[in-house]
matplotlib code that plots the C-alpha trace (Angstrom):
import matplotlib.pyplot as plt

x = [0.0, 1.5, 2.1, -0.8, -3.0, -1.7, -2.0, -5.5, -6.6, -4.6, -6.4, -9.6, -9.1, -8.0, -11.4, -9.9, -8.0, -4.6, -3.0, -4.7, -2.9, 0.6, 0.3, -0.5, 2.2, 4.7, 4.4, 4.2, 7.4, 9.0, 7.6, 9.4, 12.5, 12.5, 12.3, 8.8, 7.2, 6.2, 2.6, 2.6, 5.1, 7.3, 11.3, 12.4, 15.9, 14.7, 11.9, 11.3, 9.7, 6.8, 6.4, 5.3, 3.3, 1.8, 1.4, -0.1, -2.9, -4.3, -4.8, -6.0, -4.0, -3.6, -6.7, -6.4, -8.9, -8.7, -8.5, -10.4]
y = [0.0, 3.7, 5.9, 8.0, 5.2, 4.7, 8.1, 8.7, 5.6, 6.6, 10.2, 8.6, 6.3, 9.9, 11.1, 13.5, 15.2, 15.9, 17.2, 14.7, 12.0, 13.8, 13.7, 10.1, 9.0, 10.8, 9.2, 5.7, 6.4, 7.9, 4.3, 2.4, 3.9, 3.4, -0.6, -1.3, -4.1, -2.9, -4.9, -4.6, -6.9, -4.1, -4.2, -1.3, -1.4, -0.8, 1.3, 4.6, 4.6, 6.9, 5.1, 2.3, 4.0, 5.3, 2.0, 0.7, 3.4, 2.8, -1.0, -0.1, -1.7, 1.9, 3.5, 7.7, 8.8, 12.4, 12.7, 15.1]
z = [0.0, -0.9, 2.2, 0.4, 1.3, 4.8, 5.6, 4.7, 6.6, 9.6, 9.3, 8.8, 12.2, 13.9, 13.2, 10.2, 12.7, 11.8, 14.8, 16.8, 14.1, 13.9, 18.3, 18.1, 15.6, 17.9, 21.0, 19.4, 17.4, 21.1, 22.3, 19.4, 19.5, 23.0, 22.3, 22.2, 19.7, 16.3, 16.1, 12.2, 10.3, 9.8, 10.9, 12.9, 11.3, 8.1, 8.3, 10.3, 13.6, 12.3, 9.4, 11.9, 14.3, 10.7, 9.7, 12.9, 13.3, 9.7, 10.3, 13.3, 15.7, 17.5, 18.9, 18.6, 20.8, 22.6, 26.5, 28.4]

ax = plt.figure().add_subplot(projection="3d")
ax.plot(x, y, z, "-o")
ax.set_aspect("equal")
plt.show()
């Protein structure tokens, strides 16, 4: 799937909101390179960490939900 793909799914599970998205795809990338499990089938040594989180949020493995 092109990243064009990926990112409008991920935007889609972030409700359309794109800071909300770019927030969310942070902290999981912090929490990747800090040595946390990828939970696509993606390897961390050859792809970037936000590509990941990206990837992760658009098949829905990540939930972006807003706290209050």
């Amino acid at each position: 799937m092109r990243i064009e793909q990926v990112t409008a799914k991920a935007l889609e599970n972030a409700k359309f909101d794109r800071y909300l998205l770019a927030t969310a795809v942070g902290k999981r990338a912090h929490e990747l390179s800090n040595g946390a499990m990828p939970l696509v089938n993606m390897d961390p040594k050859k792809s970037k960490y936000t590509d990941i989180a990206l990837h992760e949020i658009a098949e829905g493995k990540i939930f972006v939900t807003i706290e209050e």
